[in-house]
N, C-alpha and C positions, 0 to 999 in steps of 0.2 A: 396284847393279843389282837384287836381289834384291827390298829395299824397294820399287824403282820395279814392278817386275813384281806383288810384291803388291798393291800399291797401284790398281793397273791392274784386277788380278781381284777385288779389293774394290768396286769400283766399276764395276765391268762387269753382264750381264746373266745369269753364272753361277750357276744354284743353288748355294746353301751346300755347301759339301765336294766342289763339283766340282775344285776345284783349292786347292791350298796350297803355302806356301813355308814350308819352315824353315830356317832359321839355326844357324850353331853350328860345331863339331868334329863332321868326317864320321865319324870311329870312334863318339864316342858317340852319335850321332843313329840311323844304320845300322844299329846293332844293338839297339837299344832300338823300332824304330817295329813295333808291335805290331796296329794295327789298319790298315796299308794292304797292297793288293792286288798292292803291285810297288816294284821299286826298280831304278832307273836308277841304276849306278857309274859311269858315263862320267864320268872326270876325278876318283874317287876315289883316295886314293894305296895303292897298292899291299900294303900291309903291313894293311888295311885290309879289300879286298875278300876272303879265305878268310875271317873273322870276320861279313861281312855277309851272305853267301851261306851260310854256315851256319845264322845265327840267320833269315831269310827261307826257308830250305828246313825248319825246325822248322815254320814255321807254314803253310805253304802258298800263299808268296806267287812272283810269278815276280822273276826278276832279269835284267837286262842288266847284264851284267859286262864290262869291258872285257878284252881289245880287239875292240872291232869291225871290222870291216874287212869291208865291201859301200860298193860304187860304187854301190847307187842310195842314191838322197838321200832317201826313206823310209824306211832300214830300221830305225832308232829308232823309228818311230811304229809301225811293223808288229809292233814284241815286244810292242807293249801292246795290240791291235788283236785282236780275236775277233769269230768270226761263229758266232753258233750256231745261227740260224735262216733257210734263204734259202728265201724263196716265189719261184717263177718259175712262171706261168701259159705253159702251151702250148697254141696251138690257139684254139676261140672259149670 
């Protein structure tokens, strides 16, 4: 499935590095990724996630750690999701 998904964002209309799939053993991958901005554990194993939320609060990255648990069906997308700038004109 992985392969299919990269393969999908390879050949999609993505700028480079908007998205990536890596492959491997979640312990060593998690604690090694040094230049992204976040990491999703959802379905990491357990023994796993205090080692990767460690080394991602070293560098400043954020984490969704499990467990989750919100009924709306966004709220994955929302821990990666920033607004930092909102223009709203009032008036003419």
């Amino acid at each position: 499935a992985a392969a299919a998904l990269a393969e999908v964002l390879a050949t999609g209309e993505l700028p480079a590095g908007a998205a990536n799939v890596l492959t491997g053993p979640v312990g060593e991958l998690a604690t090694r990724l040094t230049e992204v901005d976040g990491l999703d554990l959802t379905g990491a194993p357990d023994d796993v996630v205090p080692a990767a939320v460690a080394a991602a609060a070293e560098r400043g990255a954020r984490v969704l750690a499990p467990p989750v648990i919100d009924e709306a069906p966004l709220s994955r997308l929302r821990a990666w999701s920033e607004v930092t700038t909102v223009w709203h004109p009032v008036g003419r």
